[in-house]
N, C-alpha and C positions, 0 to 999 in steps of 0.2 A: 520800648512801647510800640504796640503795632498801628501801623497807620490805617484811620478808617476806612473802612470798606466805601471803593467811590460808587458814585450816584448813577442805579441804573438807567439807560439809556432804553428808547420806546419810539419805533417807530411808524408814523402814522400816513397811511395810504388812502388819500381819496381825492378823488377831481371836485368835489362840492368845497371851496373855502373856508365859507359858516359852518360846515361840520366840523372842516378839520382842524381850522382854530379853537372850536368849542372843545371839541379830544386835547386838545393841546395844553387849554390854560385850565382843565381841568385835571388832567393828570400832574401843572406845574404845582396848584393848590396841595395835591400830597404829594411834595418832593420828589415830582420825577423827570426826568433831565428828556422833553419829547420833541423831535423835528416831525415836519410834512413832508409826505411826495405826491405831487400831482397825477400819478402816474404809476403803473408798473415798471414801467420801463426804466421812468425817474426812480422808482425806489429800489431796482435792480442797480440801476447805476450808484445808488447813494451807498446799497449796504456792500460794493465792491471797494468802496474808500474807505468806510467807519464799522466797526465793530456794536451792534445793538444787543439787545436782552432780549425785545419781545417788539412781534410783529403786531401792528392793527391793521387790517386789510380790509377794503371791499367789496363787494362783490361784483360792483355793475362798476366798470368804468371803459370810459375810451378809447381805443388801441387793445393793447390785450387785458382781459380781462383779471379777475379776482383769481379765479382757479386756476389760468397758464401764470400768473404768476406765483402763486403762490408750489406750484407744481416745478417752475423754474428754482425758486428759493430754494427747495431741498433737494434738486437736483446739485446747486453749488456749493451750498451750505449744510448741507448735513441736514441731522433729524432735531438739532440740540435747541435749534434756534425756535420759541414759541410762535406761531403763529394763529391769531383770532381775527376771525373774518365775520365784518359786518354785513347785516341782509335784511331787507325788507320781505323777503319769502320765506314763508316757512314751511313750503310745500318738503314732503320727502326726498323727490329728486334732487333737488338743490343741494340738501344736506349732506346728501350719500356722495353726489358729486363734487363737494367741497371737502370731505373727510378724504375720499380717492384722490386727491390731487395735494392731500398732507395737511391741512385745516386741524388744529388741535382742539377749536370748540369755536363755540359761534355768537354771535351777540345780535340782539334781535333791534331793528329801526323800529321805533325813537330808542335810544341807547336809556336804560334802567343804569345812574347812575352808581347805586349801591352795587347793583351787581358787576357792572364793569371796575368796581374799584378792587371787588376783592377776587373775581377772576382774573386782573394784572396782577395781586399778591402772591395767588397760589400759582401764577406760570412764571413770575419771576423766579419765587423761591424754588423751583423745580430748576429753573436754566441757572439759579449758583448753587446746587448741590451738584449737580453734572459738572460744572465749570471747575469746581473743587474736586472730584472725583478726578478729573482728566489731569489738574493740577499735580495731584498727590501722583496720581499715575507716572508722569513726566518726572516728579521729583524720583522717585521707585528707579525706575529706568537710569535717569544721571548717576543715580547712586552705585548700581551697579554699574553701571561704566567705569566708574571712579573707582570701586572698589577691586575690577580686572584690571585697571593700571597700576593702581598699590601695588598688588599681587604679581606683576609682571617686573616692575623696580626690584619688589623683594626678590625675585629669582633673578634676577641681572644683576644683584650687587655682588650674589654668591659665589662669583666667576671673575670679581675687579679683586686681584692683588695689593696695588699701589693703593692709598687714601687718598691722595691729589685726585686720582680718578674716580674713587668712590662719591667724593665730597660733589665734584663736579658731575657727575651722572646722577644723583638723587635731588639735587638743588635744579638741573636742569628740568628733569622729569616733574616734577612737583610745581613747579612757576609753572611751567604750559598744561597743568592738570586744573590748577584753581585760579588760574589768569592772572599773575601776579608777577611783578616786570623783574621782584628782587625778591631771591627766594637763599634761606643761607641756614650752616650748624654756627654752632656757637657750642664749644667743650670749655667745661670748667676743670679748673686743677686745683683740688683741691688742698693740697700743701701749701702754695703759693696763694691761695683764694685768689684767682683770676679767672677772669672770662673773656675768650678771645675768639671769633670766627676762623672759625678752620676752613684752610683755602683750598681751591678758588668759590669765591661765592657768584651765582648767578647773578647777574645785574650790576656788580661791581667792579672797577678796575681791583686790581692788585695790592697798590699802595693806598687804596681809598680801604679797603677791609682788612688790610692788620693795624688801622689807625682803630679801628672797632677793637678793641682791647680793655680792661679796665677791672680795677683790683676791689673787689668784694667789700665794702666798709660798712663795720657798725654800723652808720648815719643810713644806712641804707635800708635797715632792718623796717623801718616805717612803707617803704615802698612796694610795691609787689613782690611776695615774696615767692620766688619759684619754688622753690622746696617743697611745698606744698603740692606739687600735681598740678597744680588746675591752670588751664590756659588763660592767658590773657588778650584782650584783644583791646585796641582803640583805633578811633578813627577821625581821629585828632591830636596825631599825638607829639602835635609842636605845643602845646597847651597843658597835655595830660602831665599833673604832677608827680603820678606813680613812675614815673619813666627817666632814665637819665637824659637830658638833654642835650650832653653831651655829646652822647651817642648818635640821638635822631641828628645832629646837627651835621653832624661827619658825614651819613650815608645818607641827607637829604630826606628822611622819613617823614612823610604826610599821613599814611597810614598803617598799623601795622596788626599782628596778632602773631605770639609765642606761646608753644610750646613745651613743656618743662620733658624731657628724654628720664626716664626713671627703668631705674632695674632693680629687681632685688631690694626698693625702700632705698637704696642711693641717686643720687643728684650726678646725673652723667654731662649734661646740657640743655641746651634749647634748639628746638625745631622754628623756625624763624622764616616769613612771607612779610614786606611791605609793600604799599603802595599801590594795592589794587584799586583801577578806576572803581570811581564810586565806592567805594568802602568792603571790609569784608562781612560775610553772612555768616549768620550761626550752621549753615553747612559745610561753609571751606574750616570753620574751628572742627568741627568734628569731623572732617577727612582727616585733616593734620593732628587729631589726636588720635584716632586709630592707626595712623601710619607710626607716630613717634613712640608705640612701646614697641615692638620690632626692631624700628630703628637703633633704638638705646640698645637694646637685649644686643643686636648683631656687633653695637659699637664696645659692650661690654664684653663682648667673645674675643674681638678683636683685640681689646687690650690685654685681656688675658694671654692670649696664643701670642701678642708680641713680648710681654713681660719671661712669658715660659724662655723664648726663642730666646731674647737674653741673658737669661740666666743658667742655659745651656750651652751657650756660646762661650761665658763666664769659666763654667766646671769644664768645659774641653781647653780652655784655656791652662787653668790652673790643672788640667793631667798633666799638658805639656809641660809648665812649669815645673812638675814634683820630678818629672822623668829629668828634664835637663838638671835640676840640680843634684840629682840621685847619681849623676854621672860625674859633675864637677869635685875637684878636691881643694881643700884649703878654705877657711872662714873667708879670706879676703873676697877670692874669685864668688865666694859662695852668695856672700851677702851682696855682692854687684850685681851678680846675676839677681835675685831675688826680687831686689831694690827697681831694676830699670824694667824687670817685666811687670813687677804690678802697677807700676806707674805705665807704663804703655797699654797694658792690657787690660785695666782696672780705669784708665780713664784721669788717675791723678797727678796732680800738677804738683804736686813734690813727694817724695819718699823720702825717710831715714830713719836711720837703725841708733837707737843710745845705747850703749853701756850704762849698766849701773856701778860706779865705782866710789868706796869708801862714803859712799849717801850724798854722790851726786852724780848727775848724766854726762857721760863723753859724747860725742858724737863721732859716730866711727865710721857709717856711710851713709853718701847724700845724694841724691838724681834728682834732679828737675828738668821741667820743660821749660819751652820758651817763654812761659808763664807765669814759672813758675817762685814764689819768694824765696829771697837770700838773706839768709839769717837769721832767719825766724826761728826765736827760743822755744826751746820746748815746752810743751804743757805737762807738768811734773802731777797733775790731778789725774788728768787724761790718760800719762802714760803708767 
């Protein structure tokens, strides 16, 4: 919900009291939030502290006048700031020389109450459509900043080898992009249904973020469901029941928003920021959702180019294999050999070869590791 628009501020310049009190509790009658200055110089001094909407100024007062102040006003403050200057003259001169000195309109002594009410509506609403302008402006501006940092990460990951290092230089870069003290990935495996922060995570010790772990369950299916794409965010989320608790509890989460890393319509991870003072904004969701398809896509290259290199590694393995036993003679030598290379080079924790003899299994040769089980009956289905 957005919070209302606060209450413009009006302020009001004249050495006469009974005027400036009469300006005062009559612009309070239509909700407008208005101080006095006695003074130009008082009200040069006041709009150096406080932020206003719209100027009501004098013309005649003591020390410097309506016009050098109102001439100083937009010399510090710009042209944004309205300014309406009261006068008992309505000679030409006066006009001409209160428009040259930045005057945006003028209001004539005895103040015509209907028309001061709604030339303060049409000069406030002009100083928040500029104010909104400059806003938007400012927001335009961040964005691009933000979006040459993304672009500068995405070219810096493409030069990290290691993943320790990847993990840590995109989690580092990202916390100091959207001010957030704990910035982390989170890959899921999907064979195993787990989700576990891939280290190191920004903000975290070491043993504090692989306690962030946790196996995907049914009961869960009620909760946010990442799968879905759509980021989540709370800011509240010792409370929020969509969230596991367990989790915020580990990594101390007050506030947070995830995520979901998608390629291709698969579920790679989450892109993960907690604990931004004051909460996060629907701008830091959508930086970190324009960051996180990239991110996925690069982390799904990655897994591909390591699964290749493996299974590469694998078939150079097994030429060497076919060559040494293309050289060996005798079943015995042959199936030793055979036995303790796939087991070393294959990664398993026992081998062995059966005989089938008269419709049941010999066992003829056996290798294990330090691991690996003794005795274990064959699976007559299996083999």
């Amino acid at each position: 919900m957005n919070a209302p628009p606060p209450t413009p501020r009006i302020l009001v310049v004249d050495d006469d009291p009974n005027i400036a009190k009469t300006l005062v509790d009559l612009l309070a009658l239509h909700s407008y939030q208005a101080s006095r200055a006695e003074s130009g110089e008082k009200a040069l001094e006041v709009l150096r502290q406080e932020s206003f909407d719209l100027v009501i100024l004098d013309l005649r007062m003591p020390g410097i006048s309506g016009f050098e102040t109102c001439a100083r006003i937009r010399e510090e403050f710009g042209p944004s700031l309205p300014v309406n200057m009261l006068t008992a003259l309505g000679d030409t001169r006066s006009l001409r020389q209160g428009y040259e000195s930045g005057a945006d309109d003028f209001l004539q002594k005895p103040v015509d109450t209907p028309a001061l009410i709604l030339k303060v509506r049409a000069f406030l609403r002009l100083k928040a459509l500029h104010d909104e302008t400059v806003r938007h402006r400012e927001e335009a501006q961040a964005r691009v900043r933000d979006l040459a940092l993304l672009h500068e990460i995405g070219r810096d990951w493409s030069l990290i080898a290691e993943s320790e290092e990847f993990n840590r230089m995109v989690t580092q870069r990202l916390a100091g992009l959207i001010g957030a003290p704990i910035c982390f990935l989170a890959l899921y495996d999907a064979p195993g249904r787990t989700m576990a922060a891939a280290l190191p995570v920004c903000g975290l010790l070491d043993e504090v973020a692989r306690r962030m772990r946790y196996v995907v369950k049914p009961e869960y299916a009620g909760l946010w469901n990442f799968r879905s794409g759509r980021p989540y965010v709370s800011n509240r989320a010792a409370s929020d029941p969509r969230l596991i608790q367990e989790m915020v509890r580990i990594a101390g989460i007050e506030s947070i928003v995830l995520v979901p890393m998608m390629t291709g319509g698969s579920f790679l991870g989450l892109l993960g920021a907690a604990n931004k003072p004051g909460g996060f904004s629907d701008a830091d969701v959508q930086l970190l959702t324009i960051f996180a398809g990239p991110a996925g896509s690069f982390l799904r290259s990655r897994q591909i180019f390591e699964s290749q290199k493996r299974h590469a590694a694998r078939l150079e393995r097994l030429t060497s294999l076919v060559g040494e036993m293309s050289a060996t003679e005798g079943r015995g030598p042959l199936l030793d050999l055979a036995s303790s290379r796939i087991r070393s080079d294959l990664g398993y924790d026992r081998v062995a070869f059966y005989q089938a003899s008269e419709g049941d299994l010999r066992l003829e040769v056996e290798t294990r590791g330090p691991t690996g089980a003794v005795g274990v009956p064959p699976n007559r289905e299996l083999l």
